[in-house]
PDB file of N, CA, C and O in Angstrom:
ATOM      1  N   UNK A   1       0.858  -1.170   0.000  1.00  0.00           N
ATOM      2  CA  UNK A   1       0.000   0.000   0.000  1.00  0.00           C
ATOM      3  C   UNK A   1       0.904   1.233   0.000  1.00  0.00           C
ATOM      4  O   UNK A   1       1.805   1.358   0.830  1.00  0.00           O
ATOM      5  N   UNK A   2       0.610   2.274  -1.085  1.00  0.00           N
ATOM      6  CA  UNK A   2       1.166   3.264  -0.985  1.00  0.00           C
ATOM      7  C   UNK A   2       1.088   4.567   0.242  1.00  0.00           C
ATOM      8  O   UNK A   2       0.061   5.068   0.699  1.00  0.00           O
ATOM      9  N   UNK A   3       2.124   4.814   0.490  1.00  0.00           N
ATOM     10  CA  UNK A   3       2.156   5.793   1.656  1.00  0.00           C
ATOM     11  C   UNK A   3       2.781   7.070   1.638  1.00  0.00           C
ATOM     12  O   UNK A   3       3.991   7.227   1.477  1.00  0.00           O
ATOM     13  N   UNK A   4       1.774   8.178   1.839  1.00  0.00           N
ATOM     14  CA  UNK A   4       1.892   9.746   1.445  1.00  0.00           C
ATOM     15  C   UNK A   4       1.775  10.305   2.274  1.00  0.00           C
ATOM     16  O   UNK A   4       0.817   9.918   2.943  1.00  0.00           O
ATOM     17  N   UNK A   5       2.408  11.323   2.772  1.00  0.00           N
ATOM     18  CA  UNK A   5       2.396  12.742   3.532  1.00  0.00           C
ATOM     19  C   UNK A   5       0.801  13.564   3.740  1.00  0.00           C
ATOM     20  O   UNK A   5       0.559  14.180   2.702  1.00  0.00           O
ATOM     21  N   UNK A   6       0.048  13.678   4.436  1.00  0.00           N
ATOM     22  CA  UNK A   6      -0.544  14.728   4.616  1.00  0.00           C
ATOM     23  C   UNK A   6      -0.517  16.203   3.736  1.00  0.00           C
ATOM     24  O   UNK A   6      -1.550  16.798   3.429  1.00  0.00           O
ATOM     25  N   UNK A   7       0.671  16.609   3.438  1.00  0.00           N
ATOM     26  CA  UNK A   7       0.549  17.494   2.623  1.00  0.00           C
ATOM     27  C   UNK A   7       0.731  16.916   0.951  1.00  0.00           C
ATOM     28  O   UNK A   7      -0.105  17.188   0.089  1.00  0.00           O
ATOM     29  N   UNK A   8       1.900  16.126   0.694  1.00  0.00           N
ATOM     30  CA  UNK A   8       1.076  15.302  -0.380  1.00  0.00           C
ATOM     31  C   UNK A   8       0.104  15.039  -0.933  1.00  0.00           C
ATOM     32  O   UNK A   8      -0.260  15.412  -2.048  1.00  0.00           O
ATOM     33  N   UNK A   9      -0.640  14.065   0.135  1.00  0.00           N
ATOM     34  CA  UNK A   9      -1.782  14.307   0.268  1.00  0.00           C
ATOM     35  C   UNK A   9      -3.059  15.469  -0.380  1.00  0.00           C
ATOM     36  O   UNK A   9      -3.781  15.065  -1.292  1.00  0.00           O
ATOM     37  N   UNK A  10      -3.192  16.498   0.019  1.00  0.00           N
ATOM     38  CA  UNK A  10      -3.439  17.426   0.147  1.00  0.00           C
ATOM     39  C   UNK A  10      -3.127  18.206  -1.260  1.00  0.00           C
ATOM     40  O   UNK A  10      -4.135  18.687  -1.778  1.00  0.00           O
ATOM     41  N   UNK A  11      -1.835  18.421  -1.998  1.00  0.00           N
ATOM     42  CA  UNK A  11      -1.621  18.933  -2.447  1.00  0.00           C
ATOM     43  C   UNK A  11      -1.758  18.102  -4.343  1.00  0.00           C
ATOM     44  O   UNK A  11      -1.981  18.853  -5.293  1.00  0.00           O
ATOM     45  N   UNK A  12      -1.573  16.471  -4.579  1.00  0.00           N
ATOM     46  CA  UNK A  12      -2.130  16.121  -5.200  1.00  0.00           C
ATOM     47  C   UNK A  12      -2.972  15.187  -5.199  1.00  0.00           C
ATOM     48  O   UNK A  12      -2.729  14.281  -5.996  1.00  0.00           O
ATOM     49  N   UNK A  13      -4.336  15.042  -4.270  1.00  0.00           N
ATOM     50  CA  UNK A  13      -5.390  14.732  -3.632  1.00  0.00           C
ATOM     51  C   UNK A  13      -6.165  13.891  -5.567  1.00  0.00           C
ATOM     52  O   UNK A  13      -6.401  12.753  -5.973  1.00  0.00           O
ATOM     53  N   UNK A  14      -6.281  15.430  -6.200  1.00  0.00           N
ATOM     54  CA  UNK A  14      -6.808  14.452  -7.515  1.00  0.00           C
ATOM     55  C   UNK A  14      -5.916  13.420  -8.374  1.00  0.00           C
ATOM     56  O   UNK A  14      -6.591  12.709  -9.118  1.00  0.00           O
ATOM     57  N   UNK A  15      -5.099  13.293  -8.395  1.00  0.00           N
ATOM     58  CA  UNK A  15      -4.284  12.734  -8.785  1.00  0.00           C
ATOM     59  C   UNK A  15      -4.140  11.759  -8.221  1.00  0.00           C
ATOM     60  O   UNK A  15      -4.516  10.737  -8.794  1.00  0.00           O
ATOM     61  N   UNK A  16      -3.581  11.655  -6.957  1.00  0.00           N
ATOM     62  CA  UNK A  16      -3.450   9.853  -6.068  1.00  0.00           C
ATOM     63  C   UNK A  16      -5.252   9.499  -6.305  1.00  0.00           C
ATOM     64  O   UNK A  16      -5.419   8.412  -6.858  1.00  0.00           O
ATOM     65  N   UNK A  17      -6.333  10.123  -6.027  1.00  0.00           N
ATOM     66  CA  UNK A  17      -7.690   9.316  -6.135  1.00  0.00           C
ATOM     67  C   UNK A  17      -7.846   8.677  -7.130  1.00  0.00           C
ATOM     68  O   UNK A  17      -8.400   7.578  -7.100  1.00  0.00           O
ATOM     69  N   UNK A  18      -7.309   9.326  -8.425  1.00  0.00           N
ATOM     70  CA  UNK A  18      -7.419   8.875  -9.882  1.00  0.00           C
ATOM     71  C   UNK A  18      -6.929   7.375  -9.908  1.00  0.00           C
ATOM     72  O   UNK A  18      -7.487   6.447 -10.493  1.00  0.00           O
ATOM     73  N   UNK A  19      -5.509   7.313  -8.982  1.00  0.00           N
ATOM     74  CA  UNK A  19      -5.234   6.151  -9.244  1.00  0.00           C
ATOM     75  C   UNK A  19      -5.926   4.802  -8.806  1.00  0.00           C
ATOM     76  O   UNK A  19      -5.503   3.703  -9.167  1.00  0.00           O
ATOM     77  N   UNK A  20      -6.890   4.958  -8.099  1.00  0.00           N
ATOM     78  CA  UNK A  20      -8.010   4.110  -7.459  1.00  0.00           C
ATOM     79  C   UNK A  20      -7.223   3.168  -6.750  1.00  0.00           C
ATOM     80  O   UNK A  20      -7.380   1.983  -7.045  1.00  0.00           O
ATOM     81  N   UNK A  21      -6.147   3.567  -5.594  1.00  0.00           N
ATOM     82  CA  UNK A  21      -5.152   2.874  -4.890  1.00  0.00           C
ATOM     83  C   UNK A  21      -5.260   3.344  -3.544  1.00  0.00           C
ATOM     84  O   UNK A  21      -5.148   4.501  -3.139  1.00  0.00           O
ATOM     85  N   UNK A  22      -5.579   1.902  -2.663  1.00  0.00           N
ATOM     86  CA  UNK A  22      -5.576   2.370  -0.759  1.00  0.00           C
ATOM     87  C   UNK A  22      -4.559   3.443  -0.712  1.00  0.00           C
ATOM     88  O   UNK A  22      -4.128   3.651  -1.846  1.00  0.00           O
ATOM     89  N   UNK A  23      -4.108   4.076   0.038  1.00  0.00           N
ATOM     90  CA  UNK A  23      -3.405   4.853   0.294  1.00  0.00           C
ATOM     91  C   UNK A  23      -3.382   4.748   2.147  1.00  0.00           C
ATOM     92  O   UNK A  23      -4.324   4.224   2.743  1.00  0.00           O
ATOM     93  N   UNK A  24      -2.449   5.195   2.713  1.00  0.00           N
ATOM     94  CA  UNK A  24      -2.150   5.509   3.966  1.00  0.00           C
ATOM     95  C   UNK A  24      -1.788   7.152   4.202  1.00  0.00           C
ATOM     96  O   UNK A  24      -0.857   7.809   3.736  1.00  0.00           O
ATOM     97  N   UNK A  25      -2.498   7.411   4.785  1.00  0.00           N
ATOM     98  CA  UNK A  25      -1.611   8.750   5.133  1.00  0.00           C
ATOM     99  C   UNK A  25      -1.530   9.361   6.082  1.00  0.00           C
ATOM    100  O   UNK A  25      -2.402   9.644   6.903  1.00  0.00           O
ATOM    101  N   UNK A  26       0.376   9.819   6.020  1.00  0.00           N
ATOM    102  CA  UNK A  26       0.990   9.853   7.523  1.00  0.00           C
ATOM    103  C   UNK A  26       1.433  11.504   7.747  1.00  0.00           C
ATOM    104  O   UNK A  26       1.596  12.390   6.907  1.00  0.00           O
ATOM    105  N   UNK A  27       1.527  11.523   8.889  1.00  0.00           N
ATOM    106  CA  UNK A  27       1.752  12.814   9.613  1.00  0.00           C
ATOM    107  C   UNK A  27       3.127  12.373  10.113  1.00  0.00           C
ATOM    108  O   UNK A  27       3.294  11.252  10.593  1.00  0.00           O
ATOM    109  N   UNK A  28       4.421  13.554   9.955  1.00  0.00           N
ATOM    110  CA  UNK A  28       5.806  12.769  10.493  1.00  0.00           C
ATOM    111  C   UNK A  28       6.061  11.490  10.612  1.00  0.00           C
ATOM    112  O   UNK A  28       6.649  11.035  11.592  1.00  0.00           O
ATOM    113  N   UNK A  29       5.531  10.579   9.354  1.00  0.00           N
ATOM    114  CA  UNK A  29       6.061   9.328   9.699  1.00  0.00           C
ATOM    115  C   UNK A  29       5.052   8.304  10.464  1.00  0.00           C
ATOM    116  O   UNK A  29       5.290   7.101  10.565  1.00  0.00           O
ATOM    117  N   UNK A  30       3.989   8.889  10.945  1.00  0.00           N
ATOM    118  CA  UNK A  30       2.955   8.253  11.649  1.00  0.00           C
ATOM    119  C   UNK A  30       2.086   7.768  10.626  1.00  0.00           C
ATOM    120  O   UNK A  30       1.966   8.486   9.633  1.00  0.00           O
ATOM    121  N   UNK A  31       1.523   6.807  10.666  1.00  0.00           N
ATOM    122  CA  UNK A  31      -0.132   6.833   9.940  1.00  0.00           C
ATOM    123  C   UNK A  31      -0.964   7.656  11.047  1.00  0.00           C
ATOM    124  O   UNK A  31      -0.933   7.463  12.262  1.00  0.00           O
ATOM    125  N   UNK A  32      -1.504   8.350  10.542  1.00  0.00           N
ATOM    126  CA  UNK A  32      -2.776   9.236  10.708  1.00  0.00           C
ATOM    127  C   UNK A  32      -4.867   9.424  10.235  1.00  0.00           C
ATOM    128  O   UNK A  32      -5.905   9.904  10.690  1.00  0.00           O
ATOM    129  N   UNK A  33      -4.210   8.459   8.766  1.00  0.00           N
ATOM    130  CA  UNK A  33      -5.063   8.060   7.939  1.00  0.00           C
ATOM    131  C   UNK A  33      -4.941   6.674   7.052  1.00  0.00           C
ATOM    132  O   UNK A  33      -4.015   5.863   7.054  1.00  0.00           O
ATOM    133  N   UNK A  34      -6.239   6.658   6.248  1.00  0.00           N
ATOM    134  CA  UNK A  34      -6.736   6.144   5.627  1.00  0.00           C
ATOM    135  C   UNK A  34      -7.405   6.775   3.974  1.00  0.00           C
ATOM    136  O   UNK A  34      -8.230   7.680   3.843  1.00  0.00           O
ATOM    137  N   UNK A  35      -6.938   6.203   3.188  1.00  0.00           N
ATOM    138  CA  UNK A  35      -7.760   6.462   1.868  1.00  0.00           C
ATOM    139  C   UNK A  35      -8.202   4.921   1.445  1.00  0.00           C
ATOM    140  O   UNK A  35      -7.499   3.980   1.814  1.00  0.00           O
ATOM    141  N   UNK A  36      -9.168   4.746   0.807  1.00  0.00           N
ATOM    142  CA  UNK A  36      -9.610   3.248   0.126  1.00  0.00           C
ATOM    143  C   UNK A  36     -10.510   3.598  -0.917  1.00  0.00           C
ATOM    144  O   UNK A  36     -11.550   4.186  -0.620  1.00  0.00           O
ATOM    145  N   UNK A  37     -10.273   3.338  -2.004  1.00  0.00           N
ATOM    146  CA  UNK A  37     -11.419   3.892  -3.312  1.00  0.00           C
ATOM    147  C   UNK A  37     -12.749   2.554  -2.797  1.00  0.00           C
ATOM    148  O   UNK A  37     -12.569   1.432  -2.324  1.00  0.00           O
ATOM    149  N   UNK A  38     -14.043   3.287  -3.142  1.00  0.00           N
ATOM    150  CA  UNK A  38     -14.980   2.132  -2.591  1.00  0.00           C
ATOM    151  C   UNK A  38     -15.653   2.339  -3.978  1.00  0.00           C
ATOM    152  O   UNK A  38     -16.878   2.246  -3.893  1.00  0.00           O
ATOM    153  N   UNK A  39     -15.165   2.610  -5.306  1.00  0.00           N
ATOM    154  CA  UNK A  39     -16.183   3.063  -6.717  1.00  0.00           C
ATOM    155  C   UNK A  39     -16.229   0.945  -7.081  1.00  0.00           C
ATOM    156  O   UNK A  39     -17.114   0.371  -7.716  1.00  0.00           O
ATOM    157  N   UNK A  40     -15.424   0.514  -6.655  1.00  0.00           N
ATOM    158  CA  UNK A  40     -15.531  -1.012  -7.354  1.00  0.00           C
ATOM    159  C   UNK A  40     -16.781  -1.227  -7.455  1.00  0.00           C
ATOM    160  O   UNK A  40     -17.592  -0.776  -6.646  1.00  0.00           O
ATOM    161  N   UNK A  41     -17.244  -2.300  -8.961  1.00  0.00           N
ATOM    162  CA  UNK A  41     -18.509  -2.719  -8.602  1.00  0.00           C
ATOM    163  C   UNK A  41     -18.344  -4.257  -8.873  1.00  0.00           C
ATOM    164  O   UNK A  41     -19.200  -5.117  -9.079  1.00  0.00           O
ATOM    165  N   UNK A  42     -17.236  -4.317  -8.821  1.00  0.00           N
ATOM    166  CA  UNK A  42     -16.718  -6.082  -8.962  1.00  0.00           C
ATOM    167  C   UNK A  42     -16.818  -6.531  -6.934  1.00  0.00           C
ATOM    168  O   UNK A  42     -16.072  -6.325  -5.976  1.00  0.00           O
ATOM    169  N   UNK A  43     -18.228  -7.233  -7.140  1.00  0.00           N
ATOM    170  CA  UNK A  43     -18.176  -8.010  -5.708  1.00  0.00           C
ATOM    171  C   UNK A  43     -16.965  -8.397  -4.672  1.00  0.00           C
ATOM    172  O   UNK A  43     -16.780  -8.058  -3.504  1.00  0.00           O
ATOM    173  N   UNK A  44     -16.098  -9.368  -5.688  1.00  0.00           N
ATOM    174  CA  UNK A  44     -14.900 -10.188  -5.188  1.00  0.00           C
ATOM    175  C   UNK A  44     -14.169  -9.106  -5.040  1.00  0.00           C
ATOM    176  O   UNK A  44     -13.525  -9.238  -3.999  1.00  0.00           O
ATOM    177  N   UNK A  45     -13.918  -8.005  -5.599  1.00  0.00           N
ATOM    178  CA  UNK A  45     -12.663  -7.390  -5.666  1.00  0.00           C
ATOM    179  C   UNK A  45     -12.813  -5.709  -4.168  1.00  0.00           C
ATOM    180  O   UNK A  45     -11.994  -5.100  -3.480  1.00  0.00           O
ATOM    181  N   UNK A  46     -14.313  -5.650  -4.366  1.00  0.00           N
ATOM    182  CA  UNK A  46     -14.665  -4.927  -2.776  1.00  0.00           C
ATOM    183  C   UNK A  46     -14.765  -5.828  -1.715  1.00  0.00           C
ATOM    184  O   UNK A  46     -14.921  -5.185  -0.677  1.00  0.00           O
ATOM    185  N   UNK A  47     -14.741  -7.240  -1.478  1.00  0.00           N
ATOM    186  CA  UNK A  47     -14.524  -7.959   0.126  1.00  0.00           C
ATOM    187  C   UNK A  47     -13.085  -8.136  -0.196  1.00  0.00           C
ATOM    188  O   UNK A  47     -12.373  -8.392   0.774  1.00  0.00           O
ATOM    189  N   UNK A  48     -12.476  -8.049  -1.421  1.00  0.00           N
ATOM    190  CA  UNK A  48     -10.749  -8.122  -1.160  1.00  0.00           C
ATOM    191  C   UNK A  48     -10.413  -6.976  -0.895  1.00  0.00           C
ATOM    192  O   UNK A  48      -9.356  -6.842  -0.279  1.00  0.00           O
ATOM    193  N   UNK A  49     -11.376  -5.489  -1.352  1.00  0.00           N
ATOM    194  CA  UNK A  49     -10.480  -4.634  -0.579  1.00  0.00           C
ATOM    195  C   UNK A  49     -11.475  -4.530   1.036  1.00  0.00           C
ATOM    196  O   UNK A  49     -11.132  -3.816   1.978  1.00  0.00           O
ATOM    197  N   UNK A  50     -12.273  -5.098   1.030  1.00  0.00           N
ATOM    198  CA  UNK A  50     -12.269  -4.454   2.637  1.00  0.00           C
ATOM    199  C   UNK A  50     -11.676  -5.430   3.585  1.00  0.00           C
ATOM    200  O   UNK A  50     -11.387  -5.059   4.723  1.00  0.00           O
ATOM    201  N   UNK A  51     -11.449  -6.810   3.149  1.00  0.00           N
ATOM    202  CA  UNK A  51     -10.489  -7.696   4.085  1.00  0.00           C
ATOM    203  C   UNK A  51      -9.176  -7.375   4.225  1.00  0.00           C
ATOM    204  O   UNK A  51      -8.410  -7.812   5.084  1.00  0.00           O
ATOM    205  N   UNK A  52      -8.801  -6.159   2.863  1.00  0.00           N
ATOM    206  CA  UNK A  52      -7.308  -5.472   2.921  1.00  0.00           C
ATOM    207  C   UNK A  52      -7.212  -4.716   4.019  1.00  0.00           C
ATOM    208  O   UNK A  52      -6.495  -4.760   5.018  1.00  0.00           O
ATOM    209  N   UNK A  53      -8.576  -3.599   3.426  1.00  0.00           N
ATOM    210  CA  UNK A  53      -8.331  -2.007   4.738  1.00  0.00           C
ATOM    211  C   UNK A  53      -8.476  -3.101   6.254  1.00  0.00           C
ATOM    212  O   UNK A  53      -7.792  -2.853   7.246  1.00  0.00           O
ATOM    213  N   UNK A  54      -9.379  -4.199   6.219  1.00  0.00           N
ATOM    214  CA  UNK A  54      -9.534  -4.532   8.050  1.00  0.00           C
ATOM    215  C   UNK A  54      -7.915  -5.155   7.884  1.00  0.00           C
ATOM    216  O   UNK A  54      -7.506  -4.880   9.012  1.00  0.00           O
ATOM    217  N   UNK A  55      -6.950  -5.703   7.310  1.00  0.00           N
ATOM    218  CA  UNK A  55      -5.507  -5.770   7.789  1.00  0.00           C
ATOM    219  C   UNK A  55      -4.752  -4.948   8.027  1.00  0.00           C
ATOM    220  O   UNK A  55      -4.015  -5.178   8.985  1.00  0.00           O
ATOM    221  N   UNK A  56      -4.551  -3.450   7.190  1.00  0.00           N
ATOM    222  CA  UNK A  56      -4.261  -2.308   7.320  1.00  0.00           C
ATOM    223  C   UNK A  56      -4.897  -1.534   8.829  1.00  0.00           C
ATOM    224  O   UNK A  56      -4.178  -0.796   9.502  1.00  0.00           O
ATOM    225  N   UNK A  57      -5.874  -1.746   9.082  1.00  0.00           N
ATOM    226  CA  UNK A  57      -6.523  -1.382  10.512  1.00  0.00           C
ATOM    227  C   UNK A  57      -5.987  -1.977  11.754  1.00  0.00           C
ATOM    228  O   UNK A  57      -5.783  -1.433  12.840  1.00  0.00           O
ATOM    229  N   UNK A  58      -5.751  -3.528  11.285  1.00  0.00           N
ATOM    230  CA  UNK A  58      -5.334  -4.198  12.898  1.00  0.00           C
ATOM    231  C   UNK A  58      -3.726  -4.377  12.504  1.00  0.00           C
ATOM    232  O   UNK A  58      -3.135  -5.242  13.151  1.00  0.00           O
ATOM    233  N   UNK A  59      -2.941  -3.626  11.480  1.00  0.00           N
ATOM    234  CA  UNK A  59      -1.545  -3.629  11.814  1.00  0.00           C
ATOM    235  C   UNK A  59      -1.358  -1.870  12.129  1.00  0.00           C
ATOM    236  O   UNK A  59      -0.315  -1.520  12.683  1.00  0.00           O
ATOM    237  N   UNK A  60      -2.338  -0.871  11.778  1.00  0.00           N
ATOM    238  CA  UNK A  60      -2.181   0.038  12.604  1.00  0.00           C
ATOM    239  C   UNK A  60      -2.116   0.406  13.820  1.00  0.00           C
ATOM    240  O   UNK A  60      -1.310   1.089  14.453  1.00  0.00           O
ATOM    241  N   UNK A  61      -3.347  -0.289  14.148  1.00  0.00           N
ATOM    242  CA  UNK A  61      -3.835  -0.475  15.553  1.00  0.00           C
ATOM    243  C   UNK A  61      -2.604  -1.436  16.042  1.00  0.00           C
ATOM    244  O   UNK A  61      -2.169  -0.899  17.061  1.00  0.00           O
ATOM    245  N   UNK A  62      -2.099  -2.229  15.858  1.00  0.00           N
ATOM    246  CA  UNK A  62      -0.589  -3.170  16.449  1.00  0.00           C
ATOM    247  C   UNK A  62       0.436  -1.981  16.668  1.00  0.00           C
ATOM    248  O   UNK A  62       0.869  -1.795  17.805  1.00  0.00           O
ATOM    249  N   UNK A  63       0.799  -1.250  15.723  1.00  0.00           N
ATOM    250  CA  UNK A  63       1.834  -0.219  15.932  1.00  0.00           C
ATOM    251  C   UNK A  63       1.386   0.470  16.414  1.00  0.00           C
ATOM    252  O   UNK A  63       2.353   0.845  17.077  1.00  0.00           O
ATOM    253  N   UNK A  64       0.306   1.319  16.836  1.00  0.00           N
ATOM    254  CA  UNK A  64      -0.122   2.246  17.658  1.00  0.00           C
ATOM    255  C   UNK A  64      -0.820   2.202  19.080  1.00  0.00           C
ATOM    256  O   UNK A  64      -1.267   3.063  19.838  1.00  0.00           O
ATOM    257  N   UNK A  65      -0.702   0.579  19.116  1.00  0.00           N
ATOM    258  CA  UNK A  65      -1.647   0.103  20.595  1.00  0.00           C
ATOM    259  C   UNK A  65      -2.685   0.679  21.265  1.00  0.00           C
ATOM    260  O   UNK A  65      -3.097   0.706  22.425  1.00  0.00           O
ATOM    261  N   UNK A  66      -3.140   1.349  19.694  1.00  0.00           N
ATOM    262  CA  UNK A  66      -4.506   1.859  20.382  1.00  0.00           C
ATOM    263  C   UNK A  66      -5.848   0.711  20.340  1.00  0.00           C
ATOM    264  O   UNK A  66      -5.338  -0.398  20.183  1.00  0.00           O
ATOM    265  N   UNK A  67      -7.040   0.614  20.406  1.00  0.00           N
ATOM    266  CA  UNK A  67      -7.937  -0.885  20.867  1.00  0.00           C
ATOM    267  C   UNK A  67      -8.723  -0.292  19.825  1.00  0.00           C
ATOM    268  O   UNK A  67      -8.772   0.852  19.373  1.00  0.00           O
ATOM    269  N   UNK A  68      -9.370  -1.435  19.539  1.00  0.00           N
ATOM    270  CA  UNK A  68     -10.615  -1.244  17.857  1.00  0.00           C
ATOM    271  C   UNK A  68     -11.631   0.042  18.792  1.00  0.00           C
ATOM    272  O   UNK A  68     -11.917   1.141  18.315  1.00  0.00           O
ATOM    273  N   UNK A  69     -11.995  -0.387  20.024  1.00  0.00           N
ATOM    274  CA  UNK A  69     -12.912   0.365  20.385  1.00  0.00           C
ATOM    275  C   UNK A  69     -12.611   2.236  20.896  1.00  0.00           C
ATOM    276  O   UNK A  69     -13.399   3.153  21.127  1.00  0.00           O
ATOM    277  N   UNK A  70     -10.987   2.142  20.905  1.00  0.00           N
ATOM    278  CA  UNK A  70     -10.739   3.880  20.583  1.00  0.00           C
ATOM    279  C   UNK A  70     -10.860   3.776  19.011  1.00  0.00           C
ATOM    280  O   UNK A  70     -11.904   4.375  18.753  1.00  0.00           O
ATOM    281  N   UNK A  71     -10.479   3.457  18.197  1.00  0.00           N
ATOM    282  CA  UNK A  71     -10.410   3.218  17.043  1.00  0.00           C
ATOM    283  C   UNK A  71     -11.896   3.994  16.358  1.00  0.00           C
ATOM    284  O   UNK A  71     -11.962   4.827  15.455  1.00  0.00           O
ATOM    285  N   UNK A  72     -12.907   3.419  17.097  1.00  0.00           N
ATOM    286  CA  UNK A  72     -13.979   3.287  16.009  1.00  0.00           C
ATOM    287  C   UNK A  72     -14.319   4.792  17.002  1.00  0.00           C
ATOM    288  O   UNK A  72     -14.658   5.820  16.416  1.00  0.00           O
ATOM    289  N   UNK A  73     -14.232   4.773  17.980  1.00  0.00           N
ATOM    290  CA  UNK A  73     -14.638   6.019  18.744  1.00  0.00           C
ATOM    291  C   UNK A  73     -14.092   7.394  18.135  1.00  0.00           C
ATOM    292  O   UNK A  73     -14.646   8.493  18.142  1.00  0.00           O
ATOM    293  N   UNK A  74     -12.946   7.056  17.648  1.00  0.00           N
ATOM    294  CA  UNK A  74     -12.459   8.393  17.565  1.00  0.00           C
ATOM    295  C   UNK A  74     -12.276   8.623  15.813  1.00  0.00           C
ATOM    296  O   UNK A  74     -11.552   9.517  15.374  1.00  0.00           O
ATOM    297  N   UNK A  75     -12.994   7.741  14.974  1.00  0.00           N
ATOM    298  CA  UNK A  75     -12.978   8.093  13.906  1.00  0.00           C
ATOM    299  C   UNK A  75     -14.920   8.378  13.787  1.00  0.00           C
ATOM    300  O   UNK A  75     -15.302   9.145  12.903  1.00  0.00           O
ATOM    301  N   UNK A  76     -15.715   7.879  14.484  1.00  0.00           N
ATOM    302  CA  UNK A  76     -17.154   8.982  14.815  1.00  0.00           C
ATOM    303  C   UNK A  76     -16.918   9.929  15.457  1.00  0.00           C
ATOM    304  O   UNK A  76     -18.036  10.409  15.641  1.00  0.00           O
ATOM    305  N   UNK A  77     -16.118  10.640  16.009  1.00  0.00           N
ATOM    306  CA  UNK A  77     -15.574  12.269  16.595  1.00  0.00           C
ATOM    307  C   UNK A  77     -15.038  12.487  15.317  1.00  0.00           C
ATOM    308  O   UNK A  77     -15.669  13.431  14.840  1.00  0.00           O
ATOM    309  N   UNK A  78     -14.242  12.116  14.567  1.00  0.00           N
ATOM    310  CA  UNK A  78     -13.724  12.751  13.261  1.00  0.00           C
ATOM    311  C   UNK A  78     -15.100  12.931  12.576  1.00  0.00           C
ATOM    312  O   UNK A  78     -15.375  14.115  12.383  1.00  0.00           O
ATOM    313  N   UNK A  79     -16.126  11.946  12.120  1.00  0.00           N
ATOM    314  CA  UNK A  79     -17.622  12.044  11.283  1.00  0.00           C
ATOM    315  C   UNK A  79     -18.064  13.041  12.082  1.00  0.00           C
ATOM    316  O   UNK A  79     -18.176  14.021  11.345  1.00  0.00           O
ATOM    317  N   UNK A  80     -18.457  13.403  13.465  1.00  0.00           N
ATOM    318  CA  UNK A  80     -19.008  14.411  14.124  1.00  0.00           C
ATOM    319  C   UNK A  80     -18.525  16.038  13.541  1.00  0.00           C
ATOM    320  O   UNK A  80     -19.235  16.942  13.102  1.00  0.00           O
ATOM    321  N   UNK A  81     -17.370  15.990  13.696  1.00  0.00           N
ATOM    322  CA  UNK A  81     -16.635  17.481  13.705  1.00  0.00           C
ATOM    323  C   UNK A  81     -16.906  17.930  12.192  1.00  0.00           C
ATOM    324  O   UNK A  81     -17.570  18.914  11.865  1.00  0.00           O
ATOM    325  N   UNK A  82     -16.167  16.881  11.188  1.00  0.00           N
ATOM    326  CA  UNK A  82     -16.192  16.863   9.517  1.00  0.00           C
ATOM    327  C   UNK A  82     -17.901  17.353   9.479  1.00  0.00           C
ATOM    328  O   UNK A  82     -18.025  18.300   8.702  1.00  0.00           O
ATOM    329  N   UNK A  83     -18.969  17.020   9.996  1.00  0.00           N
ATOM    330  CA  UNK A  83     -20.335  17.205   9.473  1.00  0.00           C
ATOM    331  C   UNK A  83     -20.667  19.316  10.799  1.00  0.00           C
ATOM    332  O   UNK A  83     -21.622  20.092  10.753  1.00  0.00           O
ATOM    333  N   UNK A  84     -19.902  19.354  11.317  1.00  0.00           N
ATOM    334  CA  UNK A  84     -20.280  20.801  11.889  1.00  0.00           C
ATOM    335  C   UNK A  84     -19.864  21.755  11.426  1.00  0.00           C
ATOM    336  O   UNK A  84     -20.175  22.853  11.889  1.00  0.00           O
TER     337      UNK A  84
END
C-alpha cells in the first residue's frame, strides 16, 4: 500500500484518487489516515479490498496500541466534527 504525507496528500489529492489505490496517510512518519477507493462494482474485488483495509486497521492499531474500540470512537468524533 502506498504511503503519502498529509501534505502530499493534500496537495495532489486528484491525482493519487485517480489512481483508485488504498493509500495511507501519515503525519511525520505516523499513519494518521486512511484512503480506500470504494467506486468497485466487482463483488470479489470490494470484500478483497475491505479484508485489505480490516488488515491495514489491525496492523495500525498493532503499531499504535490503540484498541478497535478507541479506534472506532475516535474516527465517529472525526464524522461528528467533519459534518459541523
Amino acid at each position: 500500500m502506498k504511503r503519502v504525507g498529509v501534505s502530499e496528500f493534500k496537495d495532489k489529492a486528484t491525482t493519487l484518487i485517480a489512481e483508485e489505490k488504498a493509500l495511507v496517510i501519515e503525519e511525520r512518519g505516523r499513519a494518521i489516515g486512511l484512503y480506500i477507493p470504494l467506486a468497485r462494482k466487482d463483488g470479489a474485488k470490494s470484500r478483497e479490498e475491505t479484508e485489505r483495509l480490516e488488515r491495514v486497521i489491525a496492523d495500525m492499531l498493532g503499531h499504535t496500541g490503540m484498541t478497535r474500540e478507541a479506534f472506532e470512537a475516535a474516527r465517529e468524533e472525526a464524522g461528528k466534527a467533519d459534518s459541523v
